[in-house]
LUMDREN-934122 format. One record per residue (C-alpha): residue number from 0; residue in three letters; chain; x, y, z. Coordinates in nm, 2 decimals. Example, Ala and Ser with C-alpha at 12.3 -4.5 7.8 and 13.67 -1.06 7.14 Angstrom:
LUMDREN-934122
> n,res,chain,x,y,z
> 0,ALA,A,1.23,-0.45,0.78
> 1,SER,A,1.37,-0.11,0.71
//
This chain:
LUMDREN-934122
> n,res,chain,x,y,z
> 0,UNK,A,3.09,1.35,0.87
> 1,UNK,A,2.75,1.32,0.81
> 2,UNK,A,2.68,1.71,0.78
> 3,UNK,A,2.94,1.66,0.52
> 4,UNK,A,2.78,1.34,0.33
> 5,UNK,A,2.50,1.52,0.32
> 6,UNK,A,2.62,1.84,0.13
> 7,UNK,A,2.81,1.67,-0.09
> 8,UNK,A,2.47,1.47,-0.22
> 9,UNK,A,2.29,1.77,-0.23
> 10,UNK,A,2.56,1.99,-0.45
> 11,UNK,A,2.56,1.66,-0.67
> 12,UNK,A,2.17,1.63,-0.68
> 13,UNK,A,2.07,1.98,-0.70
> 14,UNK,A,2.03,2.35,-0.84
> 15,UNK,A,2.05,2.65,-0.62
> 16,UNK,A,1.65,2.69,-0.46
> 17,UNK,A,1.43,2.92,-0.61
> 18,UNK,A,1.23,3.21,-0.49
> 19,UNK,A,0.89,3.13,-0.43
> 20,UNK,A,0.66,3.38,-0.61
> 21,UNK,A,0.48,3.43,-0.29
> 22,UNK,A,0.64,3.29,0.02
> 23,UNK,A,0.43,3.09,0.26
> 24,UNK,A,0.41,2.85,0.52
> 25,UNK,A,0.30,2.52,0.40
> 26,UNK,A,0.12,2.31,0.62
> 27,UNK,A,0.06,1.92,0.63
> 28,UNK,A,-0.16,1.69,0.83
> 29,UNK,A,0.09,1.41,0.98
> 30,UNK,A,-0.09,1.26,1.25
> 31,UNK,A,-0.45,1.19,1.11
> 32,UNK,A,-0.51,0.90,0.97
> 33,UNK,A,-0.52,0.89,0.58
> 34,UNK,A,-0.72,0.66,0.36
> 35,UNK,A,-0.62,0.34,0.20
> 36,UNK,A,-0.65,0.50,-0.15
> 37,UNK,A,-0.43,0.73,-0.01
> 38,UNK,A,-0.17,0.53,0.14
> 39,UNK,A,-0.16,0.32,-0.14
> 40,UNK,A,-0.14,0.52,-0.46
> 41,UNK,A,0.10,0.81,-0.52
> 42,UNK,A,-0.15,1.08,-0.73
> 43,UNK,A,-0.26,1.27,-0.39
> 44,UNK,A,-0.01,1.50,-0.15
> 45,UNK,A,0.07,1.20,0.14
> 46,UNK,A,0.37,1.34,0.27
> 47,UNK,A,0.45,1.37,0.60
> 48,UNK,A,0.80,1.56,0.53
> 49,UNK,A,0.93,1.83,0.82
> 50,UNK,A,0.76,2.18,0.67
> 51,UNK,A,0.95,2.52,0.74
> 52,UNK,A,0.80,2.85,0.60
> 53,UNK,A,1.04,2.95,0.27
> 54,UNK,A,1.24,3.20,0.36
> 55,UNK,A,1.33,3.47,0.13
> 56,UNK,A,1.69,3.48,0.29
> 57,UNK,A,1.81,3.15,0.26
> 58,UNK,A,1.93,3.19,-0.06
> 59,UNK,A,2.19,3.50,0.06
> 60,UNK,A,2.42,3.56,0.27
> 61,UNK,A,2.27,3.64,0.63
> 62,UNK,A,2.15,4.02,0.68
> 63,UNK,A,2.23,4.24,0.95
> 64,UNK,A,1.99,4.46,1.13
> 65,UNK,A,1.75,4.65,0.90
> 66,UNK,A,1.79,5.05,0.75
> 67,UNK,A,1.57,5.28,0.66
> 68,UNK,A,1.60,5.34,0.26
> 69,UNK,A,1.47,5.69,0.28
> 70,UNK,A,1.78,5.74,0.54
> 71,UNK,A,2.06,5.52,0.35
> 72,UNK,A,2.16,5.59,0.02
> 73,UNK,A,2.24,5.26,-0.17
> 74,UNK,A,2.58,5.39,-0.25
> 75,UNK,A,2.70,5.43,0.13
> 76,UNK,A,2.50,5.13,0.25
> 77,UNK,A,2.71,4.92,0.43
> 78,UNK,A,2.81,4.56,0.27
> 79,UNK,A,2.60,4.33,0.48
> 80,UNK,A,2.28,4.57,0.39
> 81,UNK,A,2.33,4.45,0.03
> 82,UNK,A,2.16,4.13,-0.05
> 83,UNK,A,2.35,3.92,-0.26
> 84,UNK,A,2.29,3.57,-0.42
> 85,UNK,A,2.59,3.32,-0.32
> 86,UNK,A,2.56,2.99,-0.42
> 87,UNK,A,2.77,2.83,-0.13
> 88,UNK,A,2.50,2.94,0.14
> 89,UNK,A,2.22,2.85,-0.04
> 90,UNK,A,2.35,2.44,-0.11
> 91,UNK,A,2.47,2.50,0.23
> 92,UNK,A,2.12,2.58,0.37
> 93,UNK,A,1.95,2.29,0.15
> 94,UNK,A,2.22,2.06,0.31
> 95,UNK,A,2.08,2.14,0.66
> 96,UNK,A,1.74,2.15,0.63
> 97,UNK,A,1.77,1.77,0.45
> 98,UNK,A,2.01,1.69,0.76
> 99,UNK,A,1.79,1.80,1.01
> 100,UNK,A,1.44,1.63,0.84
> 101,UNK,A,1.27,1.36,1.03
> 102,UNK,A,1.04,1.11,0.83
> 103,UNK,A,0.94,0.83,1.00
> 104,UNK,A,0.64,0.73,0.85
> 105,UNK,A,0.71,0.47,0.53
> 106,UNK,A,0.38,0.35,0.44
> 107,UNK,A,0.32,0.73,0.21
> 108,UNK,A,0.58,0.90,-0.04
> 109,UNK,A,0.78,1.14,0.07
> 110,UNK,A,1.00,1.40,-0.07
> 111,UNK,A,1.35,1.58,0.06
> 112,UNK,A,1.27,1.90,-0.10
> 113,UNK,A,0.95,1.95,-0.06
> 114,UNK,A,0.92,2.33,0.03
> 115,UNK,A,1.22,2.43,-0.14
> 116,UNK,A,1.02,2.36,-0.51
> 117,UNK,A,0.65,2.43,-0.42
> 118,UNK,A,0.58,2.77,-0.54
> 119,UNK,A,0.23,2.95,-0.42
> 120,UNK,A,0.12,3.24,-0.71
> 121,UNK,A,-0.17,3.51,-0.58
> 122,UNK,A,-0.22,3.57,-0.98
> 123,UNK,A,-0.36,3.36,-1.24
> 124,UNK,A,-0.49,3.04,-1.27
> 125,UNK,A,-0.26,2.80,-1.07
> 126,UNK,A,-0.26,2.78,-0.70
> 127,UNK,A,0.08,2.61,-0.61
> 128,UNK,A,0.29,2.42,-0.84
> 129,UNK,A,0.51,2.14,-0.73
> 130,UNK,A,0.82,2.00,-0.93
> 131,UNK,A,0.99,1.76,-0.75
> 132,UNK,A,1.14,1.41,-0.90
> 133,UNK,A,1.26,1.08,-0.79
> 134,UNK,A,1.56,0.78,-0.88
> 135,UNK,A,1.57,0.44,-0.78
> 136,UNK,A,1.95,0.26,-0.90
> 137,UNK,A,2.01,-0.10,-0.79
> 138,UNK,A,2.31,-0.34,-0.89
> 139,UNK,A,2.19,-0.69,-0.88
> 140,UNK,A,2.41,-1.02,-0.90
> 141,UNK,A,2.23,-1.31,-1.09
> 142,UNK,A,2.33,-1.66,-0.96
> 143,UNK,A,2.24,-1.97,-1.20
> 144,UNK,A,2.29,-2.32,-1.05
> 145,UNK,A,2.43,-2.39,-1.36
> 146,UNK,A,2.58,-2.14,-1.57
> 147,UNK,A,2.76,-1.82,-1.56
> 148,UNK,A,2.69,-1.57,-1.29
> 149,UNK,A,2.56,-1.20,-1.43
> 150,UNK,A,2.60,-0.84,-1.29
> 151,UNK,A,2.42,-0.54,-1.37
> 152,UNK,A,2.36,-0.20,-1.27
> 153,UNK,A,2.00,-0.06,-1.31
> 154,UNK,A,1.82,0.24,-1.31
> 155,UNK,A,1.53,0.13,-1.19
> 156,UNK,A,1.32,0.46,-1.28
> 157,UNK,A,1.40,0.84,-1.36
> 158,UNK,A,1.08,1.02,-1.27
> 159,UNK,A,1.06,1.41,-1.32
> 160,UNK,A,0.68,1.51,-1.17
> 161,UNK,A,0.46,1.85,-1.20
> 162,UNK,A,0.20,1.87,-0.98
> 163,UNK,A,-0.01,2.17,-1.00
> 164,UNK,A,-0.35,2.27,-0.77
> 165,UNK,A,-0.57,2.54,-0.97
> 166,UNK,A,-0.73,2.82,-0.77
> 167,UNK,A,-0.98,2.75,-0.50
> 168,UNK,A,-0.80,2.41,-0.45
> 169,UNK,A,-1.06,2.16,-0.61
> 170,UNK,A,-0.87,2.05,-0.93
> 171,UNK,A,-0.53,1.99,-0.94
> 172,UNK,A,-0.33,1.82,-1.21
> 173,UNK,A,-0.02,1.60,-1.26
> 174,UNK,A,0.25,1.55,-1.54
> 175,UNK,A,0.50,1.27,-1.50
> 176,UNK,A,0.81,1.20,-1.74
> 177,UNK,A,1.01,0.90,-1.76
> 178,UNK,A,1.31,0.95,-2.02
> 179,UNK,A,1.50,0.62,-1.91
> 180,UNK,A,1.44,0.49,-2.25
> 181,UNK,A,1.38,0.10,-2.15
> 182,UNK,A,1.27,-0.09,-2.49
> 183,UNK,A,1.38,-0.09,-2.84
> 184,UNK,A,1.04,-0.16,-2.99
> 185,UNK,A,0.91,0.16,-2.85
> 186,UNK,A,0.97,0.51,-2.98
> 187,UNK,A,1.11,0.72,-2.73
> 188,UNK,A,0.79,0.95,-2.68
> 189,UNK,A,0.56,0.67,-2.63
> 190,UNK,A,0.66,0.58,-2.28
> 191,UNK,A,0.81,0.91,-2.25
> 192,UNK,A,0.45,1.06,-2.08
> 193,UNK,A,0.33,0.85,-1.80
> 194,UNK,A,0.09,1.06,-1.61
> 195,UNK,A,-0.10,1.28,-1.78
> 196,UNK,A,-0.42,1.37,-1.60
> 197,UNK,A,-0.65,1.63,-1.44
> 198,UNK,A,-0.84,1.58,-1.13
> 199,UNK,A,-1.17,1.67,-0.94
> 200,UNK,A,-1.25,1.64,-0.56
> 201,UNK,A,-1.54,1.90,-0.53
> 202,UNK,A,-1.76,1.62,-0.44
> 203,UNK,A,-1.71,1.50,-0.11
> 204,UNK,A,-1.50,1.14,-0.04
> 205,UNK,A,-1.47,1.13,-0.39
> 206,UNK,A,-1.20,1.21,-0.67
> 207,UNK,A,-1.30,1.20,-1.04
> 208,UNK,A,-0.97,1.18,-1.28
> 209,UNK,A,-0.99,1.25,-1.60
> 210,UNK,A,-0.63,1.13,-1.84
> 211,UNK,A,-0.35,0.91,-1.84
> 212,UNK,A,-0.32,0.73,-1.46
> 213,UNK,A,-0.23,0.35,-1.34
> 214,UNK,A,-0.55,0.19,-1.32
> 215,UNK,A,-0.68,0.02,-0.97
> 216,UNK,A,-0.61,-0.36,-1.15
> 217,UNK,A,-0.44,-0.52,-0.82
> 218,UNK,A,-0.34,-0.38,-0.51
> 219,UNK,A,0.02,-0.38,-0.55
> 220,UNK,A,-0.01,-0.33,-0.96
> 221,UNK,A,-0.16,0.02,-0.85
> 222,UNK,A,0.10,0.07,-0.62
> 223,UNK,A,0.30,0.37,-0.61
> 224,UNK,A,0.72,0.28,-0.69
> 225,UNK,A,0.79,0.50,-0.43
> 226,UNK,A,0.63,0.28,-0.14
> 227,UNK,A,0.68,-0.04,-0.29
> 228,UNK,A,0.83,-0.28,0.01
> 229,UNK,A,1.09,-0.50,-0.30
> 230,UNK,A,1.26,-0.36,-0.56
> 231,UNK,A,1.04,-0.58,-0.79
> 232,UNK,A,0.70,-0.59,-0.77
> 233,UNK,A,0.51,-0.95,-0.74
> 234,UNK,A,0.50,-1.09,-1.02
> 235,UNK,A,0.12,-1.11,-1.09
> 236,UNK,A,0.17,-0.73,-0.99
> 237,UNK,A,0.44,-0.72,-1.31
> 238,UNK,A,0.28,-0.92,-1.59
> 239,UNK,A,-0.06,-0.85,-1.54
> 240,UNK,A,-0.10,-0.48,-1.41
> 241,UNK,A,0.11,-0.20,-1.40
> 242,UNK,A,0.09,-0.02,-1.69
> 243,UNK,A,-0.08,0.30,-1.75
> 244,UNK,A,-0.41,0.41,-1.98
> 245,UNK,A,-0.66,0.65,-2.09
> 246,UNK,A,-0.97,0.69,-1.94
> 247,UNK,A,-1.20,0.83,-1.66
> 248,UNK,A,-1.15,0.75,-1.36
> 249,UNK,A,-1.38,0.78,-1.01
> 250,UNK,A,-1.24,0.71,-0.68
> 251,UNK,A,-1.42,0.69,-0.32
> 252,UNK,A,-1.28,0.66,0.05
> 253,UNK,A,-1.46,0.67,0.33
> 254,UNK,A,-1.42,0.51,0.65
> 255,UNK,A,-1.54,0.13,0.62
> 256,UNK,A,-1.52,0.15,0.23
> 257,UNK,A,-1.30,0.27,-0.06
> 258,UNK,A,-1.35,0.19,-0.45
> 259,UNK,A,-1.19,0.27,-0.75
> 260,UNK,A,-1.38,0.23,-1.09
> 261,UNK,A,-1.31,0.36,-1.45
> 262,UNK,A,-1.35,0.28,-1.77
> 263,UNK,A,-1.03,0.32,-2.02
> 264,UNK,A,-0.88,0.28,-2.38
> 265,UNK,A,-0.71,-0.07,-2.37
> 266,UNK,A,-0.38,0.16,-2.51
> 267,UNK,A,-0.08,0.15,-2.37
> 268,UNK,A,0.17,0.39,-2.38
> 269,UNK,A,0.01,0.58,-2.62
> 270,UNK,A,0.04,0.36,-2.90
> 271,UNK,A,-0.27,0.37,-3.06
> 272,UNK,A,-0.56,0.59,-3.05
> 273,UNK,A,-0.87,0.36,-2.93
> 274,UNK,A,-0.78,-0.01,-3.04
> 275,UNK,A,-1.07,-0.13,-2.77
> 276,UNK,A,-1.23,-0.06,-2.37
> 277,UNK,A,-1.11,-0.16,-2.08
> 278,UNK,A,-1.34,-0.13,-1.75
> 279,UNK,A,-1.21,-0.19,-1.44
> 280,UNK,A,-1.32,-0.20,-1.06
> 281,UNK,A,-1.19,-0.25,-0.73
> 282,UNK,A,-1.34,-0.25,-0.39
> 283,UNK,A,-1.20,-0.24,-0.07
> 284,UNK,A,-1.42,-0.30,0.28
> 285,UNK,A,-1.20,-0.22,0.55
> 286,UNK,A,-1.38,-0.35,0.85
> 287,UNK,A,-1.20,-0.18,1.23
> 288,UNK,A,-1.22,0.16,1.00
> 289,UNK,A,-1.40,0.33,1.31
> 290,UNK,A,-1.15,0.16,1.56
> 291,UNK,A,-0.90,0.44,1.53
> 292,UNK,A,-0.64,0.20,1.50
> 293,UNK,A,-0.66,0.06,1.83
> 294,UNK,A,-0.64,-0.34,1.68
> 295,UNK,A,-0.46,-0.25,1.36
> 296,UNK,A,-0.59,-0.18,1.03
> 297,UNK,A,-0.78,-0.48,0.86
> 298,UNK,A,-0.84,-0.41,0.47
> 299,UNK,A,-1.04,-0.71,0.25
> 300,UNK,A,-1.03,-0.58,-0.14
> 301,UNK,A,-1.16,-0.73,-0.45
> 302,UNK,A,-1.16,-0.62,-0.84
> 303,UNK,A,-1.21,-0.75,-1.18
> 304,UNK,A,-1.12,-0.59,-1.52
> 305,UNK,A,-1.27,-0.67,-1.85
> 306,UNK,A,-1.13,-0.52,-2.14
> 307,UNK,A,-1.07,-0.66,-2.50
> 308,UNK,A,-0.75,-0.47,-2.79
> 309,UNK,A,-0.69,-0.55,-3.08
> 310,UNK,A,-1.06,-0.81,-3.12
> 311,UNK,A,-0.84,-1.00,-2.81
> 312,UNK,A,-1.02,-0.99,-2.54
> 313,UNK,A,-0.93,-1.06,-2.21
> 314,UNK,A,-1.01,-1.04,-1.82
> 315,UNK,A,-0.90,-1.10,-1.47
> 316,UNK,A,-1.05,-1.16,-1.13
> 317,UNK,A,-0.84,-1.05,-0.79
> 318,UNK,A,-0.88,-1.04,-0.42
> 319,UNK,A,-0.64,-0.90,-0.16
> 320,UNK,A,-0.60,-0.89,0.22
> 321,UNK,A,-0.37,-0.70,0.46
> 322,UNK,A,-0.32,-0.59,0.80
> 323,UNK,A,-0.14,-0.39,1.00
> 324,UNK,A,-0.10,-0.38,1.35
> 325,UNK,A,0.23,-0.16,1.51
> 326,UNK,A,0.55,-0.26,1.38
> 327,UNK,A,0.43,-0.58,1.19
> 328,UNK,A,0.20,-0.58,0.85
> 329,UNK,A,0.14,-0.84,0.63
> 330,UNK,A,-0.07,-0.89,0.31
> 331,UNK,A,-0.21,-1.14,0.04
> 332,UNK,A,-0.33,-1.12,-0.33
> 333,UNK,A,-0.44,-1.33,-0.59
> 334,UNK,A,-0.56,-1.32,-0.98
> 335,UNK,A,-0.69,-1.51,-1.19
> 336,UNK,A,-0.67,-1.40,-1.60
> 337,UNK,A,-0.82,-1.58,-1.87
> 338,UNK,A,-0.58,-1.34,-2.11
> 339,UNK,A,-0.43,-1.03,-1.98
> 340,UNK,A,-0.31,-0.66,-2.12
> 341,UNK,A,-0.07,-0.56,-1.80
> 342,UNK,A,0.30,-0.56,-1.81
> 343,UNK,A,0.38,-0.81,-2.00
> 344,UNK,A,0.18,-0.71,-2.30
> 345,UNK,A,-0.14,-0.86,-2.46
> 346,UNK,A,-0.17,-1.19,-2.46
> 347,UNK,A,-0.48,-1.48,-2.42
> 348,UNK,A,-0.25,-1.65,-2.18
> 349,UNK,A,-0.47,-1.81,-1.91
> 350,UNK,A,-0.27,-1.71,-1.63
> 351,UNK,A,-0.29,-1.70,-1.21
> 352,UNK,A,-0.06,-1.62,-0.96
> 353,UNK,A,-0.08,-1.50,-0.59
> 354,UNK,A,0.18,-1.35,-0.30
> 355,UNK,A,0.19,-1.35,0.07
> 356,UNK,A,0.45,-1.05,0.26
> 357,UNK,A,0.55,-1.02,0.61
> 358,UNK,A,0.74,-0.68,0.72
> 359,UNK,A,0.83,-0.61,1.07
> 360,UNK,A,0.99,-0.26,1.19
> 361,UNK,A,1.29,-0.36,1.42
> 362,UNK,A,1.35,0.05,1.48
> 363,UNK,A,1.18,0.36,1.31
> 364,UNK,A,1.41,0.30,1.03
> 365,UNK,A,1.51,-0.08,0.97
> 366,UNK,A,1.26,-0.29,0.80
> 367,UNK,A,1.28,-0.66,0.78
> 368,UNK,A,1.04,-0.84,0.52
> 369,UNK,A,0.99,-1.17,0.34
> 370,UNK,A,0.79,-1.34,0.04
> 371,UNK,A,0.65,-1.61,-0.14
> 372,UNK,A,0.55,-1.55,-0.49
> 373,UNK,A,0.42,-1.76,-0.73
> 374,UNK,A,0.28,-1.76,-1.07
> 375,UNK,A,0.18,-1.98,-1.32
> 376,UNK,A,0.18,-1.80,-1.72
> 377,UNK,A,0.02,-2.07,-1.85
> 378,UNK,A,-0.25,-2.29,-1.69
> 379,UNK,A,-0.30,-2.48,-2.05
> 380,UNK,A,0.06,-2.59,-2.00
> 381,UNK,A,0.24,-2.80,-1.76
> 382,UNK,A,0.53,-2.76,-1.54
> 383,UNK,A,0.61,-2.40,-1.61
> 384,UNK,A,0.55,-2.23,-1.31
> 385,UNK,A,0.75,-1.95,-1.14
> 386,UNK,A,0.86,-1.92,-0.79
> 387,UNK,A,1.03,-1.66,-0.58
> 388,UNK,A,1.17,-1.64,-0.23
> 389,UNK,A,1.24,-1.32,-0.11
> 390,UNK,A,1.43,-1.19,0.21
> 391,UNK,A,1.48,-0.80,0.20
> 392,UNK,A,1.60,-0.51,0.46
> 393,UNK,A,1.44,-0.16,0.44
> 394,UNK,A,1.69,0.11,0.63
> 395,UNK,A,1.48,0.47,0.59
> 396,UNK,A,1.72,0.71,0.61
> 397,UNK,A,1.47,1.00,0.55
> 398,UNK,A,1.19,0.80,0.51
> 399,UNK,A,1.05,0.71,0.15
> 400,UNK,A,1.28,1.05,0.01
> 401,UNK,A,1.58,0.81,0.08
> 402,UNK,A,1.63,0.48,0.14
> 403,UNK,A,1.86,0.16,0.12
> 404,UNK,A,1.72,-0.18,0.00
> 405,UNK,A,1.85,-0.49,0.03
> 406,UNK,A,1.70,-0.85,-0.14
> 407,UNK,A,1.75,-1.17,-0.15
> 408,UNK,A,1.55,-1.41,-0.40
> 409,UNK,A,1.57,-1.74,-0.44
> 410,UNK,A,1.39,-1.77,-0.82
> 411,UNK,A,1.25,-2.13,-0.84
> 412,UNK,A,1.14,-2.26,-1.25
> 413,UNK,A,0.98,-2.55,-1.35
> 414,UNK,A,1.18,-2.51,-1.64
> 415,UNK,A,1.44,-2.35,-1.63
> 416,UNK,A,1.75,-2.33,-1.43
> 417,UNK,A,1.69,-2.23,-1.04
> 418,UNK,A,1.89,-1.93,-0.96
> 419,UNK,A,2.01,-1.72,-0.65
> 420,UNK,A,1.99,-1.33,-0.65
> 421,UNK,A,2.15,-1.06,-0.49
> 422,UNK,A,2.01,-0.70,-0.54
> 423,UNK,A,2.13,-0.33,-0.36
> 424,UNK,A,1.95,-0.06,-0.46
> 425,UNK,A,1.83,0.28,-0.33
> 426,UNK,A,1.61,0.55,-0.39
> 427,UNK,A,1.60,0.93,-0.40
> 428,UNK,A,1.30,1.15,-0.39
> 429,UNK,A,1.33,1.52,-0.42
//
């Protein structure tokens, strides 16, 4: 039955794979440790998906022993010396290799398909190139104390990625489109690009971006979607980062530190040219970095961003904590914004907020989690702050590439109406 599930999602999901231009064996790092740059953001390759080499075959039907061409004519060849495309064997042999993949880390993205849609090219300027793309759908039942209940279905995100390495492997580049079209003040090609950059890492520990990228503002506002452990981010992590802008961009990791600094149009989407700066740092110190893991993973970060748009000026203070130890992790952030330009659009709001998550793994693939959020919009105004209580199940199917969320918030208002939610989602990554 689940050979069968399994086919049936791919044939839904997917084209027939493609050739590679040059067929080769792909090869991935999944035991050494990665950085927390890495683990947290989504622009490098963390991916610990099963690798095969691409085989030319598997997209025809299986060939018998070998002939000599200069002994066999093509016209009395025998049938099974003929290679011929057929669609059913090549979904078929997509189908198993996604059966028979084993993920088990969660903490880096992940995708089902990666070798079938990496291409390697031994001519011109590109290296590899990499499409691959990713969905997260939830249905979510809203609960008022008083008033009528309300259900949805979302789609969370549409995400269609091209990730390219030039020759000699020191610059590589990223384009990532988002046509889920989410606001009616926006024109559709506004939002439409969301990544949009090139990147260096000829210098050693270091990566220097140059383009369209989510700024380090927060750890979990420069989260990647596809690790996040809710299917909402905090909510300091939603109104006051998360959104994407111009600029260049340095990052550092080494082993006891990591830092990510840049300095950016205060744009958004792409809907002005250069209305004002935004500068932006964050610094982690991660202090049993040459422990190899043997008492967890401890990670200390803090950042500020100062920026003004528009002759509105605006800026933020945060500091973060985590740590990781086996199956249990757990971490904290705070801000602090006297005005902010993050999710929830410019505004001199004098706002604060902070979070506290605890996961624990029961097996390789169920994940229990809870936590508190709160945040005040406002400090100049009384009695409006926000609360959330949050009880979720992770069950990793194949990892990040696909999983099944579950979350229960309790949402807590000073004023307004307390409510109960119920949320179901899941997420594909190809």
């Amino acid at each position: 039955m689940k050979k069968i599930i399994f086919s049936l999602l791919i044939t839904l999901l997917l084209c027939p794979q493609a050739k590679s231009a040059v067929p080769d064996v792909i090869t991935l790092d999944t035991n050494g440790s990665k950085s927390f740059i890495d683990v947290i953001l989504d622009e490098n390759e963390a991916d610990d998906t099963t690798v095969r080499p691409l085989d030319d075959g598997s997209v025809y039907e299986e060939s018998a022993p070998t002939h000599d061409a200069s002994t066999v004519s093509a016209a009395s060849a025998p049938d099974y010396a003929r290679p011929r495309f057929n669609l059913f064997s090549s979904m078929a042999e997509t189908a198993k290799h996604v059966y028979n993949l084993e993920i088990e880390r969660t903490d880096v993205p992940s995708q089902l398909l990666k070798n079938q849609l990496t291409w390697h090219f031994e001519k011109g300027a590109l290296e590899s190139l990499h499409i691959w793309s990713a969905y997260q759908m939830n249905f979510n039942t809203t609960i008022p104390e008083r008033g009528d209940t309300d259900s949805k279905f979302d789609v969370g995100l549409i995400n269609i990625l091209i990730d390219g390495k030039f020759k000699g492997g020191k610059e590589n580049f990223r384009i990532m489109l988002d046509p889920t079209h989410r606001s009616s003040h926006l024109p559709f090609m506004e939002p439409f690009f969301q990544d949009l950059y090139i990147e260096s890492t000829r210098l050693a520990h270091t990566r220097i971006l140059v383009g369209n990228s989510r700024p380090g503002v927060g750890i979990e506002g420069a989260q990647s979607p596809y690790t996040l452990a809710f299917i909402n981010r905090s909510q300091i992590s939603r109104n006051l980062a998360n959104m994407r802008k111009f600029g260049l961009r340095v990052r550092g990791d080494y082993s006891l530190v990591d830092y990510d600094a840049g300095i950016y149009s205060s744009s958004t989407n792409f809907t002005s040219f250069f209305p004002g700066h935004e500068c932006d740092l964050w610094v982690n110190i991660k202090p049993l970095g040459k422990t190899d893991g043997r008492w967890g993973k401890l990670v200390t970060g803090a950042g500020i961003q100062s920026g003004s748009k528009h002759n509105v000026s605006y800026n933020m203070t945060s500091a973060y904590a985590g740590y990781d130890y086996k199956k249990f992790w757990t971490k904290f952030e705070y801000a602090y914004a006297n005005g902010s330009n993050g999710g929830s659009g410019l505004t001199r709001n004098r706002s604060q907020g902070l979070f506290v998550t605890v996961g624990y793994h029961l097996t390789k693939k169920l994940e229990i989690l809870a936590r508190y959020d709160q945040f005040d919009p406002n400090r100049q105004k009384q009695n409006n702050n926000q609360r959330e209580y949050t009880l979720g199940a992770n069950y990793y199917i194949k990892g990040q590439a696909l999983k099944l969320i579950f979350n229960y918030v309790y949402c807590q208002n000073d004023s307004a109406v307390d409510a109960h939610r119920l949320m179901m989602g899941t997420q594909v990554v190809l």
